[in-house]
C-alpha positions as CSV (number, residue, x, y, z in Angstrom):
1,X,206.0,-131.7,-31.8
2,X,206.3,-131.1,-35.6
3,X,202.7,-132.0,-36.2
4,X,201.4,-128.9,-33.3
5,X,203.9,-126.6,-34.8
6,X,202.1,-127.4,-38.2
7,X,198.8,-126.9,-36.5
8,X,199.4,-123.9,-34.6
9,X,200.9,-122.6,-38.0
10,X,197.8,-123.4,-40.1
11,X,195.6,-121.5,-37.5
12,X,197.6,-118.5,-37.6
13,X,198.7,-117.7,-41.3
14,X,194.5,-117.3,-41.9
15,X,193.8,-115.5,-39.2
16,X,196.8,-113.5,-40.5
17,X,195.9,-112.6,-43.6
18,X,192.4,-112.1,-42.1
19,X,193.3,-109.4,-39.8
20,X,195.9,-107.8,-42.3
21,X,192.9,-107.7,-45.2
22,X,190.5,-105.8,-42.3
23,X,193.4,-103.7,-41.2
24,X,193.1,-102.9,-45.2
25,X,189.7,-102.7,-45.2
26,X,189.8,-99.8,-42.4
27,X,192.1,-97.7,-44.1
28,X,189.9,-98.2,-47.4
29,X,187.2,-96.8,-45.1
30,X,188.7,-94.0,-44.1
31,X,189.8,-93.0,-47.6
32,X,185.9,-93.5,-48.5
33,X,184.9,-91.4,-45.5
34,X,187.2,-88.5,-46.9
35,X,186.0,-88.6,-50.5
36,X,182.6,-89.0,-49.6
37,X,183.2,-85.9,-47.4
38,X,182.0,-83.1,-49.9
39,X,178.6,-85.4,-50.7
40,X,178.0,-86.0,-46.7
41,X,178.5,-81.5,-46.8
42,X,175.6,-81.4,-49.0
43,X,173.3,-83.8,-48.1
44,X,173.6,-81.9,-44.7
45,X,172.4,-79.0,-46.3
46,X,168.7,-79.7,-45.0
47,X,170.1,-80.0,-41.4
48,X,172.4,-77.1,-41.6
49,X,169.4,-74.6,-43.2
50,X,167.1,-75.7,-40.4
51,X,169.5,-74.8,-37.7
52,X,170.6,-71.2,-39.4
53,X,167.0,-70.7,-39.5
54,X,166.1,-71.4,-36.1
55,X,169.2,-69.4,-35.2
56,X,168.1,-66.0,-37.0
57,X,164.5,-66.2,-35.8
58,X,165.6,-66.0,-32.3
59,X,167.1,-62.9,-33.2
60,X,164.7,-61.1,-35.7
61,X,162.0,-61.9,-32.5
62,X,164.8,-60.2,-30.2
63,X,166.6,-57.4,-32.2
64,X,164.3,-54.7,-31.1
65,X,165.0,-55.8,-27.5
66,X,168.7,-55.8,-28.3
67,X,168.7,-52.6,-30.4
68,X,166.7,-50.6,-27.3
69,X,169.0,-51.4,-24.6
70,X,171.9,-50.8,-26.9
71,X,170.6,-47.0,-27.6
72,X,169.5,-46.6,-24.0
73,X,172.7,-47.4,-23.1
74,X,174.1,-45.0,-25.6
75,X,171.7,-42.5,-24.1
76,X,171.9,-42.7,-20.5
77,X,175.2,-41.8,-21.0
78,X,174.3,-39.0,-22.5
79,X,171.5,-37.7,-20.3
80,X,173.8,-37.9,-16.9
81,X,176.5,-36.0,-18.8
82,X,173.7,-33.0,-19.4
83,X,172.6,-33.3,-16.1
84,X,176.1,-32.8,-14.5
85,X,177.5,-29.7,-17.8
86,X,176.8,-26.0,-17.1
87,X,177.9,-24.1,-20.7
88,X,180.7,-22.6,-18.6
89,X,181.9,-25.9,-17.8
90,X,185.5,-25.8,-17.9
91,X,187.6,-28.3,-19.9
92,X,189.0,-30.0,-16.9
93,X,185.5,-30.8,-15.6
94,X,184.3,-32.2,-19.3
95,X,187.4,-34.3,-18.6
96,X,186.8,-36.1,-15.3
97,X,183.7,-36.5,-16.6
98,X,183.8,-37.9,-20.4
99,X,186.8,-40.8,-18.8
100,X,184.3,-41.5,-15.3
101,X,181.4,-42.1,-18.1
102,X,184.3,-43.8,-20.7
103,X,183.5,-41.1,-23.9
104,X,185.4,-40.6,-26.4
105,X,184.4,-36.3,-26.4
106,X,181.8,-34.1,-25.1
107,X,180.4,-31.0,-26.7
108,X,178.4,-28.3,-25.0
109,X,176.4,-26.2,-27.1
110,X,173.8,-23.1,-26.7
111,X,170.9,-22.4,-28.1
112,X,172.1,-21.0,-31.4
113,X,174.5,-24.1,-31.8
114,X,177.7,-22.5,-30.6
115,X,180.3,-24.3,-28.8
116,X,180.8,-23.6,-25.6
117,X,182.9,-25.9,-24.1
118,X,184.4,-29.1,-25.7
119,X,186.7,-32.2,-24.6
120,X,189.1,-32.7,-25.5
121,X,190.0,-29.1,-26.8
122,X,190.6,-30.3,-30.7
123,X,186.6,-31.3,-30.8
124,X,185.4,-27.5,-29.9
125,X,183.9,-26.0,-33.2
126,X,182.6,-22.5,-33.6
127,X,178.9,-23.6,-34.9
128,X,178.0,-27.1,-35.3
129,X,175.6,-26.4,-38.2
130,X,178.9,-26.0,-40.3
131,X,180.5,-29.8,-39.7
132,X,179.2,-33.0,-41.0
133,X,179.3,-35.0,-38.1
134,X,177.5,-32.5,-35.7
135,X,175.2,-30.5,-37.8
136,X,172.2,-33.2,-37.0
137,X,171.9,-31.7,-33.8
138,X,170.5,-28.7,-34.8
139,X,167.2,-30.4,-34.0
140,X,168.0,-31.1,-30.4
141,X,169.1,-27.6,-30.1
142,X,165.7,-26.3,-31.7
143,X,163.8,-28.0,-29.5
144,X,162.6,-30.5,-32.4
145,X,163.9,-33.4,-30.7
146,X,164.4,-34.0,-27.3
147,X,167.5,-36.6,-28.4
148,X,169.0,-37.8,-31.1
149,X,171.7,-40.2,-32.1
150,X,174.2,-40.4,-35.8
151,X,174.5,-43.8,-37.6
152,X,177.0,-45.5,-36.4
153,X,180.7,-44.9,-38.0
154,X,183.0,-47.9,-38.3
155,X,186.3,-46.9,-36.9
156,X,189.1,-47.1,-39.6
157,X,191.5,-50.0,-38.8
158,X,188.8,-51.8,-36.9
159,X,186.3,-54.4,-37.7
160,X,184.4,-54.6,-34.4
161,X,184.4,-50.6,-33.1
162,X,182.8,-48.3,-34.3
163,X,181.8,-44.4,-33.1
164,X,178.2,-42.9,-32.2
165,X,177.2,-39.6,-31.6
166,X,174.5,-38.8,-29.1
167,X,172.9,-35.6,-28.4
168,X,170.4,-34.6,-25.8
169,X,168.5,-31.5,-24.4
170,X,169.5,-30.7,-21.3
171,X,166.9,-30.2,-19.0
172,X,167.2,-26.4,-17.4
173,X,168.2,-24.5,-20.1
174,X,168.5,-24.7,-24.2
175,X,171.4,-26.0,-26.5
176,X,172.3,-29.4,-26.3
177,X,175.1,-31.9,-25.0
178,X,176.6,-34.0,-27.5
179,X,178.9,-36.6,-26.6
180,X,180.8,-39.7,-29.0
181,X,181.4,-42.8,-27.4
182,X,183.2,-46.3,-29.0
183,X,181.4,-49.2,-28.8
184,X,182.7,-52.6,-29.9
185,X,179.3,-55.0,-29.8
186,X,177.6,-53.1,-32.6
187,X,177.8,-55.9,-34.9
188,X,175.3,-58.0,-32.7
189,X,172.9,-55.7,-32.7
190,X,173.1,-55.6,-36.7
191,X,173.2,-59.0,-36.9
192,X,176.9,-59.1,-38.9
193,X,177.9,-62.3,-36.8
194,X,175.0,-63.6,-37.4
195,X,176.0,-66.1,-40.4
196,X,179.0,-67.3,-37.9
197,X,176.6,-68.6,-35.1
198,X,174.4,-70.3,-37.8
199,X,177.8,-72.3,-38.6
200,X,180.0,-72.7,-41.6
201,X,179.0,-71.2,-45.9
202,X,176.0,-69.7,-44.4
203,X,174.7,-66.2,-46.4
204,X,172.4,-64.2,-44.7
205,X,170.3,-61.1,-46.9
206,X,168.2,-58.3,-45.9
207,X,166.1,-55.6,-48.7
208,X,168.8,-57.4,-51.2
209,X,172.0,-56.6,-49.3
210,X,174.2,-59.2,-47.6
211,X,174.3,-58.4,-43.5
212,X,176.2,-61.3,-43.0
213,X,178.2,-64.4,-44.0
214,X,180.3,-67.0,-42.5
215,X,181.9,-68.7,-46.3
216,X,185.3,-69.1,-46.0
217,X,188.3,-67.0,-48.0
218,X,184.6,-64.5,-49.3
219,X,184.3,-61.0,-48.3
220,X,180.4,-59.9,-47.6
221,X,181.3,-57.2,-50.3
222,X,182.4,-59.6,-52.7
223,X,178.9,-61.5,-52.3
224,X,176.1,-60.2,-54.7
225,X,172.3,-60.7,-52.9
226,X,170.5,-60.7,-56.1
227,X,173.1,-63.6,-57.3
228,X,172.4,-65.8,-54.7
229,X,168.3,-65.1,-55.0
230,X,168.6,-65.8,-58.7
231,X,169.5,-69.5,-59.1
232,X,170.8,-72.8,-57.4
233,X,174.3,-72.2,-57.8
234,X,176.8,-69.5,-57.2
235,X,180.8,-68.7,-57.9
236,X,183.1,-67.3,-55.9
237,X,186.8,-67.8,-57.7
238,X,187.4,-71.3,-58.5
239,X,184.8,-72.8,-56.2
240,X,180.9,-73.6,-57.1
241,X,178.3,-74.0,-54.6
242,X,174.6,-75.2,-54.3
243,X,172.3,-72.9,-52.9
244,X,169.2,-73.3,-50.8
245,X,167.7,-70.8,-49.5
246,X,164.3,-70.0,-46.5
247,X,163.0,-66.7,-46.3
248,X,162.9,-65.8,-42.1
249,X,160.9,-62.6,-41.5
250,X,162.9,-59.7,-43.3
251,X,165.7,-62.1,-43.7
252,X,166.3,-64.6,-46.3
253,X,169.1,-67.4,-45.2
254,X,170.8,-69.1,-48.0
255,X,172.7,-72.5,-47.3
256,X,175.9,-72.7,-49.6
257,X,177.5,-76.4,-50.2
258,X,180.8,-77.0,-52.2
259,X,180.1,-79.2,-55.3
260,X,182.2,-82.0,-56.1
261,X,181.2,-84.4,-59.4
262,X,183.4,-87.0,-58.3
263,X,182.4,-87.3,-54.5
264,X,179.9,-89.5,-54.8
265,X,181.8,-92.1,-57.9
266,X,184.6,-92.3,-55.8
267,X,183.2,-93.1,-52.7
268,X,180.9,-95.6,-54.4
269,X,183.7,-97.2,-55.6
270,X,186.0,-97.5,-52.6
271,X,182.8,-98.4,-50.6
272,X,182.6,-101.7,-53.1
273,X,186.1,-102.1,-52.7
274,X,186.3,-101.9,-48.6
275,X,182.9,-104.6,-48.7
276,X,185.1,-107.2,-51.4
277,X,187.5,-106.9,-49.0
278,X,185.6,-107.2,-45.3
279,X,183.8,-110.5,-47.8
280,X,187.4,-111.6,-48.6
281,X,188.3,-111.6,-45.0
282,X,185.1,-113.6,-43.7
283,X,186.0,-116.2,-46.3
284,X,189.4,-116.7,-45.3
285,X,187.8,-116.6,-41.6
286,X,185.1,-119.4,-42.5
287,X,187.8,-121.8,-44.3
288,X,190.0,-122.0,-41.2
289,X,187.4,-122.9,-39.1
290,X,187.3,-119.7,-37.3
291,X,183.6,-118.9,-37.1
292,X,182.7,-122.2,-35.8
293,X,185.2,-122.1,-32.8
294,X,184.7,-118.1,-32.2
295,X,181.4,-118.2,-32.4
296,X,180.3,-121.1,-30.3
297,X,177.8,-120.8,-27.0
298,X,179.9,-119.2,-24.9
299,X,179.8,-116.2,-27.6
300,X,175.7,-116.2,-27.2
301,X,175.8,-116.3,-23.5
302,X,178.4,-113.3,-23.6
303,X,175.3,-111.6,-26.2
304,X,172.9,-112.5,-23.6
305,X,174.6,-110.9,-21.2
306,X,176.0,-107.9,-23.4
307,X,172.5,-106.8,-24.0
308,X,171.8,-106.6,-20.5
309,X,174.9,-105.2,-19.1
310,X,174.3,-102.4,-22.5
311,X,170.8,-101.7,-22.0
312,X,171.6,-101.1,-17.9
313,X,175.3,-99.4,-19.0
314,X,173.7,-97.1,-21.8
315,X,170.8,-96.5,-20.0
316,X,173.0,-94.7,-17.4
317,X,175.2,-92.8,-19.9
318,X,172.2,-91.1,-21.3
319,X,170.6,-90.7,-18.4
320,X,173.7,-88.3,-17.3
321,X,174.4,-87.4,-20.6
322,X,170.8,-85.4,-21.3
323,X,169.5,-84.8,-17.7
324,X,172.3,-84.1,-15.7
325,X,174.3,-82.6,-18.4
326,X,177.6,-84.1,-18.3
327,X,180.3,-84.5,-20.9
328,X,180.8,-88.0,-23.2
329,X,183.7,-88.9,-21.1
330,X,182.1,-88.4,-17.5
331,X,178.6,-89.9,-18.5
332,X,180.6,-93.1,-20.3
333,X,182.8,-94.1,-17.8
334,X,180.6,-93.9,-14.9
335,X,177.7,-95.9,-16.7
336,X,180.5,-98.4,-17.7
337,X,182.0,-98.7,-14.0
338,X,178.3,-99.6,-12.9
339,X,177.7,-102.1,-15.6
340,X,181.3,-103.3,-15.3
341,X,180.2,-104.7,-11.8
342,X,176.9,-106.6,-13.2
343,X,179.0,-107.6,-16.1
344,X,181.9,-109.2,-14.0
345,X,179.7,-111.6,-11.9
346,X,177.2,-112.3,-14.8
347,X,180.2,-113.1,-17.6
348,X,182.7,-115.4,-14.7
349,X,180.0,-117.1,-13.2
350,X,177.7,-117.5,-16.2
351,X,179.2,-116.8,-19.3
352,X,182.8,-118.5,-19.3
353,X,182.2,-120.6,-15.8
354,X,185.5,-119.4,-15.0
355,X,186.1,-120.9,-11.5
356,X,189.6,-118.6,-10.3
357,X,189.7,-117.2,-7.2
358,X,191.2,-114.2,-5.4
359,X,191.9,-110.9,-6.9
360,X,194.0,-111.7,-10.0
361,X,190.7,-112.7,-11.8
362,X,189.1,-109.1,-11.3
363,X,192.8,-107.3,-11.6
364,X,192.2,-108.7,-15.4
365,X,189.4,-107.7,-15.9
366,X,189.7,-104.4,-14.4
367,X,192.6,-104.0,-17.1
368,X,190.4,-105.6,-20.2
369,X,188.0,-102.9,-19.7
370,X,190.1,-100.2,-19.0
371,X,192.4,-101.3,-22.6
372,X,188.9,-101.8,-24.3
373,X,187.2,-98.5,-23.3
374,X,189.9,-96.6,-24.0
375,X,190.5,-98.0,-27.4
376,X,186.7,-98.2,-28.2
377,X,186.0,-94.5,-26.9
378,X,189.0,-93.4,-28.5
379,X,188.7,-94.4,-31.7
380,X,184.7,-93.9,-31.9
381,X,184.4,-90.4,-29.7
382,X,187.1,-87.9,-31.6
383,X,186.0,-89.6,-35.3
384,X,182.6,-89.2,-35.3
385,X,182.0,-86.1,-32.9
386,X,184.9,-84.5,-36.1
387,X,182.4,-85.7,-39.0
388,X,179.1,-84.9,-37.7
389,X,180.4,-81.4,-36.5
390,X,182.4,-80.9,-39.7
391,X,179.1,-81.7,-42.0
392,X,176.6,-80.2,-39.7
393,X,175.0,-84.1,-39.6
394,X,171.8,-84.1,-37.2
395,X,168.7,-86.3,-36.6
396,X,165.5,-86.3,-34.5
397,X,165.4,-82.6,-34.4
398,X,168.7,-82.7,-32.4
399,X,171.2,-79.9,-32.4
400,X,174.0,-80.8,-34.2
401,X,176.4,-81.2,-31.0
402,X,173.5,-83.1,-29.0
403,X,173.1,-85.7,-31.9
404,X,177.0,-86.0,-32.2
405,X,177.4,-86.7,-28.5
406,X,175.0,-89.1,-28.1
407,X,176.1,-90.8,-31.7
408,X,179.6,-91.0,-30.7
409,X,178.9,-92.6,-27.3
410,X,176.3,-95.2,-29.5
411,X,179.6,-96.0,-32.0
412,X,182.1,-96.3,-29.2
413,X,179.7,-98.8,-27.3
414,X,179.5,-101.1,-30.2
415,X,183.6,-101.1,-30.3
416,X,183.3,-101.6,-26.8
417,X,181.2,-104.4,-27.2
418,X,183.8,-106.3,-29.7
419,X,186.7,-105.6,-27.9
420,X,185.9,-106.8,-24.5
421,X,184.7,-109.7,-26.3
422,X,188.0,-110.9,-27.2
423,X,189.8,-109.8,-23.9
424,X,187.3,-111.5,-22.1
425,X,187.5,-114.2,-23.1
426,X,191.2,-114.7,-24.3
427,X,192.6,-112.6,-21.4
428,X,190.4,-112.4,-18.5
429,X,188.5,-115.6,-17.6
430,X,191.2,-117.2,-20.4
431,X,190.7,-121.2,-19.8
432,X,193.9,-122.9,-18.6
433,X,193.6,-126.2,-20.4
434,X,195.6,-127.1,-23.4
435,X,194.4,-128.1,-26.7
436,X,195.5,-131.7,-28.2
């Protein structure tokens, strides 16, 4: 009895201070993956300028699109409120008509640019070729211009709204309507979110002015154009950035990424650390005799097997994945579910000749895979989807939330593989016999 005590004891103080030195190891790695952050950032930069490009050519080919239906918009408006004012019009009926149509005013005015009429009341000027805002119209009402609209005013307080006045010639008789309206979508049409829908330190120029920019804790104003087009680096407060930059029609993008001089040493050295140690655990693995049980032919027939079940499993999550367009979770457990069933008969019957009957024997294994998909998807799915979206990191042409998708499903399927492994074998078709 002393003697198996002994035994039993001299397997498991290795195996021990095997799994504590990986358990090491893995927070070692995820020290290194932190560090090595800021270099993974800019060795992205490729990826990320690629995909702001692609981004603001779709909208340099569509902003005159955008910009006419925004003005016809703006315009229409405009035109039914001069085909519904008489210059007697009384302020009530400018009323029911400016709210019905959602303007802000409306001005009636004759042919010598008096004021007529006017909602609300405060807006009514004696002759608009004596105020700012108005005195553009004096075209319209000349007959030099059929209609006519004022650049577009930011409305104080507000970072989306901002006011436009339109005027038009009515149709039967001279003068001109003019009426304001607030619109809130004007910064699409300018492109000033642009820089945000290209993704994160993206600067984005036009004729040597900044339209737009998504770097974090930086105003647009604070951002000098001819800075960024002089060199390969830039400052904003305590923070230096690389620049790259691809001209795109009128636009020029410019791809900003933080510089750290100690990324790369200290993740090169952790990295060396984290491999001494995964080395120091395989050696304590080999000298109890570990491998040689672990890995004996009941571990190739589970491979042989494995790779079947994986291509037939895998084949299934992509499949739904990329054509059918559903989510990692969806398109993973129902390509699991279908090569659970292949991998049940082919692993009892084949892999571990485990000859127990009745429902206990797939009750286990139902509960192996459930334990090892959710730890394997769980671990794999979250982690890598947060550093490939974080670091804009994309291959094959792939958008950076296609490649992390189909990358996070890829890492989860190799945990998957290593966990059911063990609970296979050591849980679920478990031999009964005991060792001498």
């Amino acid at each position: 009895m002393a003697n198996e005590k002994k035994k039993f004891g001299g397997k498991i103080f290795p195996c021990a201070v095997a799994a504590v030195t990986l358990v090491i190891s893995f927070i070692a790695s995820f020290f290194a993956l932190n560090i090595a952050s800021d270099a993974a950032a800019a060795s992205a930069a490729d990826a990320r300028i690629d995909a702001a490009v692609t981004t603001v050519k779709d909208f340099s080919s569509d902003k005159s699109r955008l910009s006419f239906e925004f003005y016809d918009k703006i315009y229409s408006k405009a035109g039914y409120a001069a085909s519904q004012i008489e210059e007697a019009s009384t302020e009530q009926e400018l009323s029911a008509l400016a709210k019905g149509l959602e303007l802000d005013s409306v001005i009636v005015v004759d042919e010598n640019g008096n004021c007529t009429a006017a909602y609300p009341e405060g807006q009514k000027v004696k002759n608009i070729k004596k105020n700012s805002d108005l005195s553009a119209f004096m075209k319209v009402v000349k007959g030099l211009s059929y209609k006519l609209s004022t650049a577009p005013k930011q409305v104080e307080g507000s970072e989306n709204e901002f006011l436009i006045y339109a005027g038009i010639r009515p149709a039967d008789r001279q003068g001109a309507v003019i009426v304001a309206v607030t619109v809130d979508n004007y910064n699409e049409i300018i492109g000033a979110d642009l820089a945000e829908k290209c993704g994160y330190d993206i600067v984005i120029t036009e004729d040597k002015a900044v339209v737009s920019s998504s770097v974090k804790g930086v105003s647009p104003s604070d951002i000098s154009a001819e800075a960024l087009a002089k060199g390969t680096e830039v400052s904003f407060g305590d923070k230096t950035y690389s620049v790259k930059s691809e001209a795109v029609d009128e636009y020029t993008v410019y791809c900003l990424s933080e510089k750290s001089s100690s990324g790369n040493i200290a993740a090169l050295v952790v990295g060396i650390v984290d491999l001494l140690l995964i080395l120091a655990a395989a050696a304590v693995l080999m000298l109890s005799g570990f491998f040689t049980k672990f890995f004996d032919i009941k571990f190739w027939k589970f491979l042989m097997v494995g790779i079947l079940n994986t291509v037939v499993g895998m084949g299934l999550q992509f499949l739904f994945y990329n054509l059918f367009g559903w989510n990692e979770w969806i398109s993973s457990i129902i390509g699991y579910f279908l090569g659970s069933v292949l991998s049940y008969f082919l692993n009892k019957y084949f892999t571990f000749q485990n000859k127990e009957k009745g429902i206990k024997p797939i009750l286990k294994f139902a509960v192996n895979i459930a334990v090892c998909y959710g730890l394997a998807y769980g671990i794999a799915i979250p982690l890598v989807k947060m550093f490939c979206l974080s670091n804009a990191v994309t291959m094959f042409g792939w958008s950076v939330e296609t490649f992390a998708g189909n990358f996070s499903m890829l890492a989860g399927s190799c945990l998957f593989v290593a966990f059911n492994y063990i609970g296979q074998r050591f849980f679920a078709f478990k031999e009964k016999k005991t060792e001498e």
